[in-house]
Structure formats: C-alpha cells, structure tokens
Legacy VTK file of the C-alpha trace (Angstrom):
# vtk DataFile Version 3.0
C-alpha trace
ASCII
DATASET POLYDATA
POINTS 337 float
-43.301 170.924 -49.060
-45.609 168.354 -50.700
-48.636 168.410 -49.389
-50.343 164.632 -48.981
-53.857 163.301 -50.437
-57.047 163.143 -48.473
-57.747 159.616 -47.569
-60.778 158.092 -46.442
-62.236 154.299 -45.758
-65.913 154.024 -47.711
-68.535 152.338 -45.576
-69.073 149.228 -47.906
-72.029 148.591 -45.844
-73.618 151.526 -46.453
-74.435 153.937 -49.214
-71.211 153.334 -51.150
-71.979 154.641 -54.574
-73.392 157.594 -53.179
-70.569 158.967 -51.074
-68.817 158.746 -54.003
-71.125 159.959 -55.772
-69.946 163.202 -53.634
-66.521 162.879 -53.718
-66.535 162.812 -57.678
-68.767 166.045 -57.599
-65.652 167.954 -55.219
-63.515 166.857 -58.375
-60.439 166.661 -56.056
-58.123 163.787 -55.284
-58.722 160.733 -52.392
-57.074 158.233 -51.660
-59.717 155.328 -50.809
-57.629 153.099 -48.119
-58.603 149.462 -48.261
-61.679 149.763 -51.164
-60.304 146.499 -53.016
-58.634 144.606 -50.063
-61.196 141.177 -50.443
-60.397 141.052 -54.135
-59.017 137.422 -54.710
-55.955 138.787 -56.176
-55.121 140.879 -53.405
-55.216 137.793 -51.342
-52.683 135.985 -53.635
-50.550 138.994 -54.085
-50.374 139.014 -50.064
-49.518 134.890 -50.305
-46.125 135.970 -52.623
-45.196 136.563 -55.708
-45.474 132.804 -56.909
-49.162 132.600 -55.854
-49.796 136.003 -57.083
-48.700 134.472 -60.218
-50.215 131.355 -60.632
-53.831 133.158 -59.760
-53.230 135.630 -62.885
-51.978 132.805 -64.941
-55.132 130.812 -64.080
-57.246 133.342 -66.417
-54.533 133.714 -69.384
-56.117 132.415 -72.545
-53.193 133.799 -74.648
-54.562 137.158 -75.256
-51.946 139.555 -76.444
-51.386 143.527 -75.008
-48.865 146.244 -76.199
-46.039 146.509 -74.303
-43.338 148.569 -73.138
-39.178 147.910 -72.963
-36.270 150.331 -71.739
-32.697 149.379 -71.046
-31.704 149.239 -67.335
-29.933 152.893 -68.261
-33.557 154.621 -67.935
-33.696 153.852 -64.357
-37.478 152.896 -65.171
-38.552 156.467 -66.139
-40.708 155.514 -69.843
-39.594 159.158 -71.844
-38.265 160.453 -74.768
-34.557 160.100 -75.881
-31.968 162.724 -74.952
-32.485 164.863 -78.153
-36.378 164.484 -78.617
-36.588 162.612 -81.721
-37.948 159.774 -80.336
-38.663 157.685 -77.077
-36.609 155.992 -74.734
-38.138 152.562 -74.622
-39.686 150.279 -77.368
-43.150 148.288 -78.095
-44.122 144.697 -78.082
-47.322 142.701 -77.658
-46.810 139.918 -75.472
-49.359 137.985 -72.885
-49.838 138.201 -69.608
-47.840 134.785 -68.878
-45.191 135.997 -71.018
-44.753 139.129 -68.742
-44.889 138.028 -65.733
-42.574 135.180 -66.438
-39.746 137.880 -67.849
-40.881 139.748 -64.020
-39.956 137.012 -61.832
-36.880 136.046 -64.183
-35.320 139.490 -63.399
-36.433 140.360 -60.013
-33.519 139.854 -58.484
-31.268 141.889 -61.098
-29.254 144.621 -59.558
-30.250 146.809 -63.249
-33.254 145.189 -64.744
-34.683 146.099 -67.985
-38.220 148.301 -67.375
-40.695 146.331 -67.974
-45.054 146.997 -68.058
-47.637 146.502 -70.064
-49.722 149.411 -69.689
-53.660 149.734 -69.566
-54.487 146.339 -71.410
-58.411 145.660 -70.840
-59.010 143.255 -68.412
-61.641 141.343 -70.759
-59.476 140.483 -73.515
-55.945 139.683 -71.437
-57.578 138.412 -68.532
-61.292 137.230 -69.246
-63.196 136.276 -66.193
-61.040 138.642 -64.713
-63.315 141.885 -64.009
-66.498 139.169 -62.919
-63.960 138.110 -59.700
-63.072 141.323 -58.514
-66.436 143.649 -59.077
-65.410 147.770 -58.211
-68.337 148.751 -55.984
-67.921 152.587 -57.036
-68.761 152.160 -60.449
-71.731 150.660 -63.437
-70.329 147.365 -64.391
-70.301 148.498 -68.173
-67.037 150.540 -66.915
-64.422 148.605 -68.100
-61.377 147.527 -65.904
-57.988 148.121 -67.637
-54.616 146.078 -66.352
-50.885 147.416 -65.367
-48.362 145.046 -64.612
-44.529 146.070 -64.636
-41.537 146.497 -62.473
-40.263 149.585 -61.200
-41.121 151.839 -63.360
-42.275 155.696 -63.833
-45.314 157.042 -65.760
-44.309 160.802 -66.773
-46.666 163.361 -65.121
-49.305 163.700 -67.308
-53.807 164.104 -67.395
-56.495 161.331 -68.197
-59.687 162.908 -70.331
-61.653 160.945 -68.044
-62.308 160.270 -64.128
-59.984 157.690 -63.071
-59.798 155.212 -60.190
-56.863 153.197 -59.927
-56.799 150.037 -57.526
-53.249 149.020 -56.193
-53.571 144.754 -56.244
-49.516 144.135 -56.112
-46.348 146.220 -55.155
-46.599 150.037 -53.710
-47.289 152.778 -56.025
-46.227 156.594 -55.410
-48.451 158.930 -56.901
-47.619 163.002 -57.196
-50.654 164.701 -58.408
-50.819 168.516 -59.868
-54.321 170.873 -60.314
-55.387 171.762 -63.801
-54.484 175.114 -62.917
-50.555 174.172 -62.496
-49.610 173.321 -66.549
-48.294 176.139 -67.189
-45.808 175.523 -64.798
-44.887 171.918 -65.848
-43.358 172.559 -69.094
-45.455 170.316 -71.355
-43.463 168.515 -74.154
-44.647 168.064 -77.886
-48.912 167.068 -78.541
-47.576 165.532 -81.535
-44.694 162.786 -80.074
-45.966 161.612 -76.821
-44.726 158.576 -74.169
-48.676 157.454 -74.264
-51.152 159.733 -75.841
-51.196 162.927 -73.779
-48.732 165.473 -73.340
-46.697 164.868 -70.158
-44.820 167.360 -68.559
-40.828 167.833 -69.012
-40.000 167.805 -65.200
-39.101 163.916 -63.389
-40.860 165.026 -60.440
-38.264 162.526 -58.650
-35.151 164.302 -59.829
-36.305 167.925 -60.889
-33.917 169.939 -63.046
-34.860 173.352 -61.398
-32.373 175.385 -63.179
-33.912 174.399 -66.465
-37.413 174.014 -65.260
-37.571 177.346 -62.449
-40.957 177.622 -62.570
-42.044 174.195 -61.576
-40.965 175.137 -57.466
-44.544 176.643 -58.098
-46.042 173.584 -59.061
-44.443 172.222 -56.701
-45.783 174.235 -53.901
-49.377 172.895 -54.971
-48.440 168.770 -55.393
-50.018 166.055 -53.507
-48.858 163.094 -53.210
-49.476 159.542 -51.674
-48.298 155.811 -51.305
-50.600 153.049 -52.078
-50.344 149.603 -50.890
-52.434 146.611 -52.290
-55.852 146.803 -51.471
-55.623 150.534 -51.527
-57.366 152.992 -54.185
-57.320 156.470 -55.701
-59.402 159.185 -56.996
-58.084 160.883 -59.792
-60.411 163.964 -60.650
-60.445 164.900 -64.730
-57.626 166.813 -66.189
-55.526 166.326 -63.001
-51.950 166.006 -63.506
-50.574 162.982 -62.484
-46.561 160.915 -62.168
-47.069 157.275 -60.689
-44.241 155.395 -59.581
-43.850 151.638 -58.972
-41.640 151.026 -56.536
-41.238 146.932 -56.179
-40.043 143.928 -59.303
-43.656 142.770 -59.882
-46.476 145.925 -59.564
-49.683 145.330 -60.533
-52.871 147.796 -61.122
-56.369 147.896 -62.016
-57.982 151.447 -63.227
-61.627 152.414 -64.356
-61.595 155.807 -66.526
-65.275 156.646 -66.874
-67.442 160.086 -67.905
-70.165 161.062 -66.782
-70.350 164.270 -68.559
-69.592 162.346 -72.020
-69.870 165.149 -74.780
-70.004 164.619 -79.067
-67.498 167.202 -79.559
-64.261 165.862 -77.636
-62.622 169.429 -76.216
-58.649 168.378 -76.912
-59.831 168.939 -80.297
-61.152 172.642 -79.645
-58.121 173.309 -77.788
-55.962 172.275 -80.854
-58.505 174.581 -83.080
-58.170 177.396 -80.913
-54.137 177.187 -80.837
-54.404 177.776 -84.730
-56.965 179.722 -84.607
-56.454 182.350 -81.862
-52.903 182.011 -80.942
-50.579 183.780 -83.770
-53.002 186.993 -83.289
-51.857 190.195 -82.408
-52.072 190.859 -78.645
-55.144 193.004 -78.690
-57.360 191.006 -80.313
-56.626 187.679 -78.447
-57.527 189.807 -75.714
-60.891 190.394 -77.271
-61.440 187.127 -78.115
-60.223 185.916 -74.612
-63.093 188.691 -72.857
-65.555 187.180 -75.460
-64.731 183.516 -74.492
-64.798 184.025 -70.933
-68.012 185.140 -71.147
-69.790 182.657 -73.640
-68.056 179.582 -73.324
-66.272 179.852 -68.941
-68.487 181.853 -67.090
-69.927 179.953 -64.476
-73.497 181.886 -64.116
-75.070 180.411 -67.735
-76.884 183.472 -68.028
-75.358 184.976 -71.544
-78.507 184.855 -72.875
-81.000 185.165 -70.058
-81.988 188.661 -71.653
-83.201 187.062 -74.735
-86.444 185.361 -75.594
-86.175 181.718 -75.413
-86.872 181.249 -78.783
-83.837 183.658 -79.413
-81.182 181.804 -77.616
-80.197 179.932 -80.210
-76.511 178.171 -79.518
-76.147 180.952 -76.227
-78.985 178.876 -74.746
-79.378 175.049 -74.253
-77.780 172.974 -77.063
-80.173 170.577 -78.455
-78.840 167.714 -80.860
-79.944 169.093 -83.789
-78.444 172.011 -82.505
-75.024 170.273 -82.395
-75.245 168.154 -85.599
-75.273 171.547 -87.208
-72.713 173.618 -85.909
-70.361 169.885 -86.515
-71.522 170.591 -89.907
-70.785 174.662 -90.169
-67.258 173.724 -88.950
-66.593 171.057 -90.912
-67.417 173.114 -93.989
-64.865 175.999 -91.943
-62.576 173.810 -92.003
-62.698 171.599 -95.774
-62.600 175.554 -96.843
-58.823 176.253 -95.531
LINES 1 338
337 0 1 2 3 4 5 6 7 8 9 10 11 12 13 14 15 16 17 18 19 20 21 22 23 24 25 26 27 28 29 30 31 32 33 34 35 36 37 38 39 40 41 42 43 44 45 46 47 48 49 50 51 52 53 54 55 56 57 58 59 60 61 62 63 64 65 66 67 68 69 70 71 72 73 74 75 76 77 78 79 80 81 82 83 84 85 86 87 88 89 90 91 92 93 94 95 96 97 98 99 100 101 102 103 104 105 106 107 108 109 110 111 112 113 114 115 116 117 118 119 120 121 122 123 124 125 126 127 128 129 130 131 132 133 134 135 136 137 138 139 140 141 142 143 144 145 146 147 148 149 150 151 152 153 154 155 156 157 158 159 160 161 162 163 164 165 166 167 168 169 170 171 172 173 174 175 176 177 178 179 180 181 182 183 184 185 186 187 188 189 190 191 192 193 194 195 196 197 198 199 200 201 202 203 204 205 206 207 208 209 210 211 212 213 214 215 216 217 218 219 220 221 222 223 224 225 226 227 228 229 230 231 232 233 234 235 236 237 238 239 240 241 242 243 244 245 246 247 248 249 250 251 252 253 254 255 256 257 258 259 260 261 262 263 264 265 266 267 268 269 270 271 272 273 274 275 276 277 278 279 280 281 282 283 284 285 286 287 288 289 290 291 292 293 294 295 296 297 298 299 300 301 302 303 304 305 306 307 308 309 310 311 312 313 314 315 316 317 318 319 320 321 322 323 324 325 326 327 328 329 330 331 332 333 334 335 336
C-alpha cells in the first residue's frame, strides 16, 4: 500500500526559514499545507477560473515559453511514442495569454488535447510576478519557475536540485520514490528524454507489472499526496517523482535551489564511470567498487586521517586550486581517447 507524505503547517510567525532549514537537512519529503494560501493568485484562483485568468493576464507582456502538445489519445501522460523513436507530444512557444485562452476554450471537451507549458521563469513570462507572491522558505535570488496545463502527467522522474513546488490552481497528485528505488523503476534512454532527465518506464497510474515485476518493490516504498491551492511540497534531491494534474486549468509555482552547489556537476561522473567502469570484468568492478566506497561514499571522511596534512592531497579537503587541476588532468584523460 502507498504510504502518504508527512505534512506539516510552518509557523509563519515564527522562525520560518529555520524550521526549514531542518526539514531540508532530513532530506525527506513534506508536504507544507497552506505555505502559499495569501498569495494574490491563490485568491483569484479561489474567485474562478475567469478571475484566475484575468489576474495572470494582468502581468503578460507577451513573453514567449516552450510548450508542450499531445493528442487527446495520450490521456495527458507527456512520453515517448509506442516504439521509442521519439515522443508522444510536440513543442511550441506560445505566451501565457495564448495558453490559457486555448485552457478555457477546451475545458469543457470530453477528450481535450494535453496542454502545459512547463517550468517557464516567472520573470520573463510573468514579470512582476515573483515580487507579488514572495516564498518565505527561500533567498529571493531563487528564481520562481511557472506550470500551467490541463490534466496532464509528468513521467516519474529526479530534479538535480531541492525543489519546492507551490500548488496556486487545480489539485496535483504527487507519487514520490527514494534514491535508493531506481533500480526498480526501469529507467528509459539518458540520451532521448520527455524533459531532460531520465524518467522511469512504469505510469505509476496504470502499472504494467508483468513487464515491469520489479517495480511492486518500488512500490512498497512510494509516497504519495494531493495538493490543493495554497498547498506546498518538499521535494528532497534525487527523489523520484510522477505529478499529476487532475483539473482543465492547473497551475504551479516551483523553486529548485542548491545549497551544496559543486564545479564538477556529478550526472557527468556518473556518465564517465558507465564508460569507464561498467564493460569490466566482474572482479575488477568489484575492486574498483571496494575502492570507491571507501574514497569517494564512506560517510566517516577519515581516508586520510593517517596521513600528514600536508600529505592529503585530493584524500583530504579539496581546495580550488585543487579542483582546477584535477578538471585539467581529466580533460587531458579525456582529449587523449
């Protein structure tokens, strides 16, 4: 059974930065019931779906965002075609006035077309936007980023950042997954993906569990919750995630932020390790798995505490000059091949 998300209700009197300051640091999932209910566009949203529109449309200054089209026959779910040669649903740019208008034109369609424009920033689509509805968690140099579809799905897939996502219009399901569950959700290709990441194979509304047995696994370990406007989430780093809009006009706000930003972005050492440790015989992955465990995952950062300081070299702290040379050792590695 699918377990649900811990939810709480931040005292915006109080300390609010710093209790969540402490939920980031448990790096698991909460819901945050009611964080952006006084945002004006809550309010309008609550007034109906003309209002809600007229508010939005009162910041449009013709900015254009990508955006995303499937035929009614994709029952919303934004994928890749039957065979895997491409993806289900095509690309425009369009405005936020243009959008919504096509929204509200086909609400009432028994087999709309999915529509969304997905994570447009807020400053260019909607500016003066972000300065109406401030998110009390976060710096203000975090940018807010703008969803607005129908019913749609977002495959299950992970953000390389922390993510909260504010619910302004329309419910929104959301099935989350550990990091410790891909293996068991059947990613599809790096190289041809719905929207940057991999996602995983399985609709976690429909799951195929002859094709896909070990995802009742997964399964076992999913959370999952439904927002209302006004209503939040914390998505921890590198948690799997499927969101699900579930009404004709859904609207979202998210903040993806670091605060452990690094040079050396580690997708790209995972792609260097699958060449580089992958296609080697058994024994000596498992070497080279023992030897990473111990310099690169173990949790007690004490490799080199037998060592002189001075002798720590890259098993100690990593200084910058440090790092601008080993980016230059491996960019010589790899000009070489």
């Amino acid at each position: 059974m699918v377990a649900g998300i811990r939810e709480v209700e931040l005292d915006r009197v109080g300390a609010i930065r710093e209790a969540f300051a402490e939920i980031v640091a448990t790096a698991e999932p909460v819901v945050l019931r009611g964080l952006v209910r006084d945002w004006p566009v809550v309010a309008a949203a609550s007034a109906g779906t003309a209002t809600l529109v007229a508010f939005l449309k009162s910041f449009e200054r013709g900015g254009l965002a990508s955006c995303v089209a499937g035929h009614p026959s994709i029952g919303g779910r934004f994928f890749y075609t039957r065979d895997m040669a491409g993806l289900n649903f095509g690309r425009r740019d369009a405005t936020v006035a243009d959008l919504l208008d096509q929204l509200v034109h086909q609400a009432g369609d028994a087999h709309p077309l999915a529509i969304a424009m997905q994570s447009a920033p807020v400053c260019e689509v909607l500016p003066g936007f972000a300065e109406q509805h401030p998110m009390p968690l976060l710096d203000p140099s975090v940018a807010a980023r703008i969803w607005i579809g129908n019913a749609v799905s977002v495959a299950t897939h992970y953000d390389s950042n922390d993510n909260v996502a504010c619910v302004v219009a329309g419910r929104r399901r959301f099935t989350l997954f550990p990091p410790d569950q891909a293996a068991n959700l059947y990613l599809g290709p790096f190289e041809l993906t719905p929207a940057g990441t991999p996602v995983s194979m399985v609709d976690v509304d429909a799951p195929d569990r002859d094709l896909y047995p070990l995802y009742a696994e997964a399964e076992k370990h999913a959370r999952t919750a439904e927002l209302g406007p006004g209503d939040a989430i914390f998505i921890p780093y590198l948690w799997w995630h499927a969101v699900r809009s579930l009404d004709p006009v859904s609207i979202l706000v998210n903040y993806w932020w670091s605060d452990h930003a690094l040079p050396t972005a580690p997708v790209q050492a995972m792609l260097h390790a699958l060449l580089a440790f992958r296609d080697l015989p058994p024994a000596r992955r498992a070497a080279w798995r023992a030897l990473l465990d111990h310099l690169v995952f173990a949790d007690d950062a004490g490799q080199a505490a037998h060592l002189p300081e001075r002798a720590r070299g890259i098993m100690g702290p990593i200084s910058p000059e440090m790092r601008r040379d080993l980016h230059r050792v491996i960019a010589l590695a790899l000009q070489s091949k």
